[in-house]
Residue, then its C-alpha position, 0 to 999 in steps of 0.5 A: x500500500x502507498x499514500x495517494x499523490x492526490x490525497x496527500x496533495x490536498x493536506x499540503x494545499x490546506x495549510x498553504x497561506x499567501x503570507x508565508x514567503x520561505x517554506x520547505x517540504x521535508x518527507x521523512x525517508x529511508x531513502x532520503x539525506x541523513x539528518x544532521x545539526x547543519x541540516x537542522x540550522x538550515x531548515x530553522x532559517x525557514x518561515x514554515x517546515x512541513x513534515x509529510x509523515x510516510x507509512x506503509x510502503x511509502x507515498x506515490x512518486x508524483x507527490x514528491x516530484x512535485x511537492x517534495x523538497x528534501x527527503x530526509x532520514x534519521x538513519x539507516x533503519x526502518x520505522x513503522x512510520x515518519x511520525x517519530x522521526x518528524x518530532x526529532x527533527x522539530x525540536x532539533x530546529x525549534x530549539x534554534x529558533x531565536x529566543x526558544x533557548x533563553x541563552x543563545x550562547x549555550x548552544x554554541x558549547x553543545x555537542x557536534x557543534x565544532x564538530x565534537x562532543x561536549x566536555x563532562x559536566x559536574x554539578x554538587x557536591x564536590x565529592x560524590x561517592x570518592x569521586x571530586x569535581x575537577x580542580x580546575x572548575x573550582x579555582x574560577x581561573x577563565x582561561x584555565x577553564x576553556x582549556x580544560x573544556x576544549x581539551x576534554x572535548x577533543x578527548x571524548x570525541x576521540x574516545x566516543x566518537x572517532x568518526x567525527x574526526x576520521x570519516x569527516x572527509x577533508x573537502x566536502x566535493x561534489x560532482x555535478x554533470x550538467x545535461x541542461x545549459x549546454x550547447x551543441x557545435x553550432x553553440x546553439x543551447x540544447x538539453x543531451x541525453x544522459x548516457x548509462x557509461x556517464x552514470x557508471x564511471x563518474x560514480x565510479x571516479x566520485x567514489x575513489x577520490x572521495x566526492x560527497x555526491x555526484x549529481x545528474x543535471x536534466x528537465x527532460x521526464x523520460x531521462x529521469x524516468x531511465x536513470x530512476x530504472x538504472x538507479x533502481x536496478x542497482x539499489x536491489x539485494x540481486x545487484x547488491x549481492x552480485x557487484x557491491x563494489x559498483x553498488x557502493x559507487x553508484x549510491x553517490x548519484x542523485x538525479x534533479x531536475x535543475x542545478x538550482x536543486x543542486x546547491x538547495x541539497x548541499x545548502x541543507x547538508x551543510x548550512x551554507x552554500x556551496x563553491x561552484x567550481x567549473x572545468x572548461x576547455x577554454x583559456x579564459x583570464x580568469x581560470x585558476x590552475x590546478x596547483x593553485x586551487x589544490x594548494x586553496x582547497x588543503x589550506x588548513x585556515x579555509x573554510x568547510x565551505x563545499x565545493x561543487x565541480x560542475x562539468x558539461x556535456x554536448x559541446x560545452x556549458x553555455x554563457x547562460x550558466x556563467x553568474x552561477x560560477x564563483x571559480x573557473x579551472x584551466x583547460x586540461x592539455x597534454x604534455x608540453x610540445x603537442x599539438x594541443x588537443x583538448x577534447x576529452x571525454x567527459x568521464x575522462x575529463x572528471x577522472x583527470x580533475x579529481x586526480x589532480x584536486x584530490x589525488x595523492 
């Protein structure tokens, strides 16, 4: 049994009203991003979140096409219903609501923010059972007291939660191939097909060099539709079984409809929104080397902004698409003294990029 489209488009409709300007449709899902502290000072930035609670076998795929903007998960378990994952993540936002905490600056010492736990805390009496409080919470020495504090949550991440510190990769990079914004050899703008070879070797270089996502680009319906049967088909036990390794490198891919949904995903992953980085074949004044931007990118002082790598597909991306850029990468060329033929593929062109960003 699946949720009508139609009836849960009705509940939605109903608690529209003209004076809410910044609102955002959540399904809670297995199959959705997993929740996090910087998804949820994302979601607080709304006017209204809507929580659309599956159940059952989950809800017809023409509502969330058309009404859904972020599935979400709490993890990687199965609940009976959306409804105790959806009271998890509102008081997680409500609590970063302005004013819901009567002392804002406390939240900025709780634990995962910095990413890491917070430090022991100890209240009366001074001894309990043979065990005293610290003596440092006890002497009112400030400086002394912060130290202990960042001391002691760098020590009880590493002991509790080490992933924070392992798992966390050291640049948050996705892989975006656009199949709309694109021009064709008579530079006139097109929308190209996604192709099956595209899907696997990308996924396949995202994984190896350690990329967050990898994101197909197209408006057209039957392209999403054949991705959704491509996708599908290696999300099953059978292909799972058969061949985890490309399992594992084709779970990176999403399929959107616009580049614009894109950076909204990565905004609600991370709280902020990306750096859009893009590859051309063309040598233009402003293109930054490789060395350069790899030498930005392991700077210990830069922030944890993420980047998007976005490549084109048919003849390359359109003028259309350039105030979406914050950097633009040089061509890719051969080794000095040949002829100057640049026209990789694109899945070759990915592979090459990675490797020189990324690469050991």
């Amino acid at each position: 049994m699946l949720l009508r489209a139609d009836v849960l488009a009705s509940a939605w409709r109903s608690v529209q009203t003209p004076r809410v300007e910044k609102q955002v449709t959540v399904l809670l899902s297995p199959q959705g991003v997993l929740f996090s502290q910087a998804m949820a000072k994302s979601l607080a930035s709304n006017e209204r979140v809507i929580f659309v609670c599956s159940r059952y076998e989950g809800v017809d795929e023409r509502f969330i096409q058309k009404y859904v903007d972020w599935e979400v998960s709490l993890g990687d378990y199965i609940l009976t219903g959306g409804e105790l994952p959806a009271m998890v993540m509102a008081d997680t936002i409500a609590r970063l609501i302005p004013a819901v905490v009567s002392n804002p600056d406390s939240l900025s010492e709780e634990s995962l923010e910095g990413g890491t736990l917070k430090y022991p805390q100890y209240t009366r009496p001074r001894v309990f059972e043979g065990a005293k409080v610290p003596e440092v919470l006890l002497q009112g020495d400030h400086a002394a007291l912060d130290q202990w504090r960042h001391q002691e949550r760098l020590k009880r991440t590493w002991v509790r939660r080490p992933g924070l510190f392992l798992e966390k990769p050291p640049i948050s990079m996705y892989v975006v191939l656009l199949h709309t914004h694109v021009v064709n050899r008579r530079g006139e703008a097109v929308t190209t097909s996604v192709t099956n070879m595209d899907i696997h070797d990308i996924a396949r270089s995202a994984r190896t060099y350690g990329a967050c996502g990898y994101f197909l680009v197209t408006p057209i319906e039957d392209q999403a539709a054949l991705v959704g049967r491509i996708l599908a088909h290696w999300g099953s036990q059978e292909a799972r079984d058969y061949h985890p390794d490309r399992v594992e490198a084709v779970s990176l891919v999403r399929m959107v409809r616009s580049f614009e949904e894109v950076k909204q995903e990565i905004r609600l992953r991370h709280g902020q929104d990306p750096e859009v980085v893009l590859t051309d074949a063309r040598r233009l004044e402003t293109s930054v080397s490789y060395e350069a931007y790899r030498q930005e990118l392991l700077d210990p002082a830069r922030s944890e902004r993420p980047v998007i790598l976005v490549f084109g597909t048919g003849w390359g991306v359109s003028d259309s698409f350039y105030p979406e850029v914050d950097r633009i990468l040089e061509p890719i060329y051969g080794p000095e003294g040949s002829t100057g033929y640049n026209h990789l593929s694109v899945r070759a062109a990915v592979a090459v990029v990675l490797d020189r960003l990324l690469g050991q």
